[in-house]
GUVOLO-908390 format. One record per atom (N, C-alpha, C): atom name; x, y, z; residue number from 1. Coordinates in pm, whole numbers, plus 50000, padded with zeros to 5 digits. Example, Ala and Ser with C-alpha at 12.3 -4.5 7.8 and 13.67 -1.06 7.14 Angstrom:
2
@name:N	u:51319	v:49431	w:50780	resi:1
@name:CA	u:51230	v:49550	w:50780	resi:1
@name:C	u:51320	v:49670	w:50780	resi:1
@name:N	u:51285	v:49775	w:50708	resi:2
@name:CA	u:51367	v:49894	w:50714	resi:2
@name:C	u:51290	v:50003	w:50787	resi:2
//
This chain:
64
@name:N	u:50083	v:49883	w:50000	resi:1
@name:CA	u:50000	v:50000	w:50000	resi:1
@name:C	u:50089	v:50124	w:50000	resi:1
@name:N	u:50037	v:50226	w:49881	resi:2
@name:CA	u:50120	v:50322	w:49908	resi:2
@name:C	u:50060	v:50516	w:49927	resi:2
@name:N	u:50116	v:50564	w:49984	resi:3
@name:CA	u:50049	v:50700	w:49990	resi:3
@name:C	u:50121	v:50830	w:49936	resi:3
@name:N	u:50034	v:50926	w:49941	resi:4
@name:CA	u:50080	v:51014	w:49836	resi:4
@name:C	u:50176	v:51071	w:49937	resi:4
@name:N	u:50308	v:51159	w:49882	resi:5
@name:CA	u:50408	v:51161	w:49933	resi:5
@name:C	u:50363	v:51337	w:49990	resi:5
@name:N	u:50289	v:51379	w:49945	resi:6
@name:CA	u:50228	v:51522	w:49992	resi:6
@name:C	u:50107	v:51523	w:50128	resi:6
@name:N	u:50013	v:51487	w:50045	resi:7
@name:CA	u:49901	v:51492	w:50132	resi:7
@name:C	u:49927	v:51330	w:50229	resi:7
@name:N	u:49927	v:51265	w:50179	resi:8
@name:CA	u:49928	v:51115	w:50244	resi:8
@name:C	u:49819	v:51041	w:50190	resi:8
@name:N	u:49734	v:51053	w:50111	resi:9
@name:CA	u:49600	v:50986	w:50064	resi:9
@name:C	u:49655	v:50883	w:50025	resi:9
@name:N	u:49578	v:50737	w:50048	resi:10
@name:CA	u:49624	v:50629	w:49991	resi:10
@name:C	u:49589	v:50652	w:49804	resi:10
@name:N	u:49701	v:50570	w:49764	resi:11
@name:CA	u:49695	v:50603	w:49661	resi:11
@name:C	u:49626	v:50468	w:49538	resi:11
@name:N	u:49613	v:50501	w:49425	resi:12
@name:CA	u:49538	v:50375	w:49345	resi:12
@name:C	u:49635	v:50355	w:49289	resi:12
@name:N	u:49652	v:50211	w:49208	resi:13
@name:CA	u:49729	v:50195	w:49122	resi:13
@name:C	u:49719	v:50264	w:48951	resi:13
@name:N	u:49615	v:50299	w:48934	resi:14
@name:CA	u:49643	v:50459	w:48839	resi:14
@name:C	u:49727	v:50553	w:48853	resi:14
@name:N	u:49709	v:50606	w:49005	resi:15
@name:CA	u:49795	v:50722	w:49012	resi:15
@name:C	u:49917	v:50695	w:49059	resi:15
@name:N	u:49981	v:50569	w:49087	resi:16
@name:CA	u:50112	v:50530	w:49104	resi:16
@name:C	u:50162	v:50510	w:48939	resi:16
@name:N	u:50083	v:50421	w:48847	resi:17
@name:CA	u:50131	v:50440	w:48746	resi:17
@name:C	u:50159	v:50568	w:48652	resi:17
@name:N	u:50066	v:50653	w:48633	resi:18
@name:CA	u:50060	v:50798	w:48598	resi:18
@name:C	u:50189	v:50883	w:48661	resi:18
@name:N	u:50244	v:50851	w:48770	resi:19
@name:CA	u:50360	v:50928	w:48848	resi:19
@name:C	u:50440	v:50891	w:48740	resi:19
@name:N	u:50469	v:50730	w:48751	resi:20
@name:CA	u:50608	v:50682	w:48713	resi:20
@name:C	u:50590	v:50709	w:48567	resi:20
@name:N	u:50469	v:50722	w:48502	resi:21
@name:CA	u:50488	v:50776	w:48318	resi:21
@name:C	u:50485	v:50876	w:48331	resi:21
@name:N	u:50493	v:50952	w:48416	resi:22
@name:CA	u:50502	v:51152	w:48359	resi:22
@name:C	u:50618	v:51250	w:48470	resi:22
@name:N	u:50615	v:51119	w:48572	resi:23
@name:CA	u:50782	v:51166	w:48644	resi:23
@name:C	u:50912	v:51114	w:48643	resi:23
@name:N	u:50849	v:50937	w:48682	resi:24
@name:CA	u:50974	v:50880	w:48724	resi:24
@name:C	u:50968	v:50734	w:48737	resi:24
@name:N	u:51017	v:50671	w:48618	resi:25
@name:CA	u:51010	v:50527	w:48633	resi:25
@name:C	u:51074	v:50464	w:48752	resi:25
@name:N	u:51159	v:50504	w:48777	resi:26
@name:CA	u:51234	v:50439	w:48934	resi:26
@name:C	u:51153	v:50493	w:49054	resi:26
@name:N	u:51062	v:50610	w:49034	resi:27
@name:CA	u:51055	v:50647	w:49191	resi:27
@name:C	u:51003	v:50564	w:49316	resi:27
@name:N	u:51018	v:50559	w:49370	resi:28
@name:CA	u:50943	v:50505	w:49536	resi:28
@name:C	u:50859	v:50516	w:49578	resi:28
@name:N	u:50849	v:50657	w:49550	resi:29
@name:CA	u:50732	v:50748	w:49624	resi:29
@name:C	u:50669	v:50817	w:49507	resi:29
@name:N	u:50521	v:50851	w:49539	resi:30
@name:CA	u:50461	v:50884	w:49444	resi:30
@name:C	u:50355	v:51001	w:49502	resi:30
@name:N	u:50258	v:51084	w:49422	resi:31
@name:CA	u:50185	v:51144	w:49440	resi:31
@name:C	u:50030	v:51136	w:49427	resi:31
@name:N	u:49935	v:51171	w:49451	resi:32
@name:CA	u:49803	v:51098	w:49382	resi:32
@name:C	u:49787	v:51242	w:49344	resi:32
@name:N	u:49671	v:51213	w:49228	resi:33
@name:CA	u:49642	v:51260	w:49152	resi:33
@name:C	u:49608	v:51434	w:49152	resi:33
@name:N	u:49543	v:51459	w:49268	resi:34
@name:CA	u:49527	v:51561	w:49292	resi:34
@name:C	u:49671	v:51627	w:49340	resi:34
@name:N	u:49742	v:51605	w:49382	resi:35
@name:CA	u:49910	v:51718	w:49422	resi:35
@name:C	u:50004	v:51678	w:49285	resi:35
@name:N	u:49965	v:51550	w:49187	resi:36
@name:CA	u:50039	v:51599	w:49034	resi:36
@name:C	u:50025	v:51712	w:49020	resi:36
@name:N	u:49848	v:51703	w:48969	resi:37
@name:CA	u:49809	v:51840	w:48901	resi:37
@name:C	u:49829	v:51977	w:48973	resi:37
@name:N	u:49848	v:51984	w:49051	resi:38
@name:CA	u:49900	v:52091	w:49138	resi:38
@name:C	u:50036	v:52139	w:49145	resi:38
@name:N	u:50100	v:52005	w:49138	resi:39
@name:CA	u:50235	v:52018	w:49130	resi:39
@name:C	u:50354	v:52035	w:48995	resi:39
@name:N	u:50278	v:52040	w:48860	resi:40
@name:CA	u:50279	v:52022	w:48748	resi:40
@name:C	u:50175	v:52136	w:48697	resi:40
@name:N	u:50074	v:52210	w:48791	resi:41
@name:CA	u:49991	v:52349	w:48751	resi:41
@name:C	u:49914	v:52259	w:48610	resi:41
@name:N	u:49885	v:52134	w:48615	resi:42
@name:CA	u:49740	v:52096	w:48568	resi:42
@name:C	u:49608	v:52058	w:48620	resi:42
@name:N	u:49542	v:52006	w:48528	resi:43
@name:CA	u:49390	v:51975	w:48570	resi:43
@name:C	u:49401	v:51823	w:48625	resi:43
@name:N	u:49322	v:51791	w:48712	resi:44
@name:CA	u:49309	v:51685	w:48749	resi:44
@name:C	u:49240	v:51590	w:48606	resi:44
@name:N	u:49143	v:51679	w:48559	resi:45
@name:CA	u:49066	v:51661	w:48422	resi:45
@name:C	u:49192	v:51580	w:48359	resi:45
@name:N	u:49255	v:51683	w:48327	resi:46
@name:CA	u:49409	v:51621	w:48230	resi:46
@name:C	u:49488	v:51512	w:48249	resi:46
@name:N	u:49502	v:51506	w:48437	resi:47
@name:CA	u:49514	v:51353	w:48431	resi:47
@name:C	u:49483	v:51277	w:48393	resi:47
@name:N	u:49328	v:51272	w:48404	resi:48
@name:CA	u:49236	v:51157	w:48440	resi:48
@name:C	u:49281	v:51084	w:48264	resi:48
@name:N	u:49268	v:51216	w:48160	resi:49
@name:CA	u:49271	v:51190	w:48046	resi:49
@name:C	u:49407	v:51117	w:47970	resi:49
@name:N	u:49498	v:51168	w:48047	resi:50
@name:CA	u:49661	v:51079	w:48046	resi:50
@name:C	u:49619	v:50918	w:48075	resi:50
@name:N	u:49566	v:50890	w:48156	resi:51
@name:CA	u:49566	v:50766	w:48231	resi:51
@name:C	u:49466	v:50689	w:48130	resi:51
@name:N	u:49359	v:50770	w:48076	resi:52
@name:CA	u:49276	v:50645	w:47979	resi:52
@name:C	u:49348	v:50697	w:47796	resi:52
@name:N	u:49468	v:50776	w:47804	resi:53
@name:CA	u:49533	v:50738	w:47714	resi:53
@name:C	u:49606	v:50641	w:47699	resi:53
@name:N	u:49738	v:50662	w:47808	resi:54
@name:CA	u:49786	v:50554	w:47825	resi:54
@name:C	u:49758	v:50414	w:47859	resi:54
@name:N	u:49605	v:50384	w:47893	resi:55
@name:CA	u:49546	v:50228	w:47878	resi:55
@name:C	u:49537	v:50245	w:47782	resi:55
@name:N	u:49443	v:50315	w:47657	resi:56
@name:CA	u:49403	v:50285	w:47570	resi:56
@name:C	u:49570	v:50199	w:47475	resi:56
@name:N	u:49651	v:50323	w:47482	resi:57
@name:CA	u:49765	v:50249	w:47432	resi:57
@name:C	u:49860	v:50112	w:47437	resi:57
@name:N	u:49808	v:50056	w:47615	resi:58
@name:CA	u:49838	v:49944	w:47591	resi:58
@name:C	u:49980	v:49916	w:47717	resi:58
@name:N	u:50000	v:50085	w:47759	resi:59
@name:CA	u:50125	v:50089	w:47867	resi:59
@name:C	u:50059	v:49972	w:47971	resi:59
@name:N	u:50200	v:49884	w:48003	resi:60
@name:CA	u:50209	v:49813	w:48118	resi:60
@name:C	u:50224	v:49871	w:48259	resi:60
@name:N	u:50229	v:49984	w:48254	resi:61
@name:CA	u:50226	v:50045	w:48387	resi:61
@name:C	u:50069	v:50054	w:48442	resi:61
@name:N	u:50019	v:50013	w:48362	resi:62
@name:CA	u:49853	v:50036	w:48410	resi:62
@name:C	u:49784	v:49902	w:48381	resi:62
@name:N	u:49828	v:49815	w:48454	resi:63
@name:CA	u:49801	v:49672	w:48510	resi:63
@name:C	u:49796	v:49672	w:48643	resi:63
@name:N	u:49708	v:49631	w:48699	resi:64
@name:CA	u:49675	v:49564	w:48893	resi:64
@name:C	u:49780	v:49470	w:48915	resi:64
//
């Protein structure tokens, strides 16, 4: 189980994958979704839309 490295919210395995495709394939620690977009000055919207890109495409980072 992991939590966001800001707020502490447990995090999903979306937004652990979404970190490591738009920050950091090695990282440890991760952010959820809401302190990306904050932290990167986007929309949460924009995430959401990264994340059913990158399924649609087929990335293995967005497997359970």
């Amino acid at each position: 189980m992991s939590y966001c490295l800001k707020c502490g919210r447990e995090l999903t395995y979306d937004e652990i994958a979404v970190y490591k495709k738009m920050v950091s394939r090695i990282s440890a620690e991760f952010m959820c979704k809401i302190c990306l977009a904050e932290r990167f000055d986007l929309s949460v919207e924009f995430i959401d839309k990264k994340i059913e890109q990158f399924k649609s495409q087929g990335c293995l980072l967005f497997t359970e």
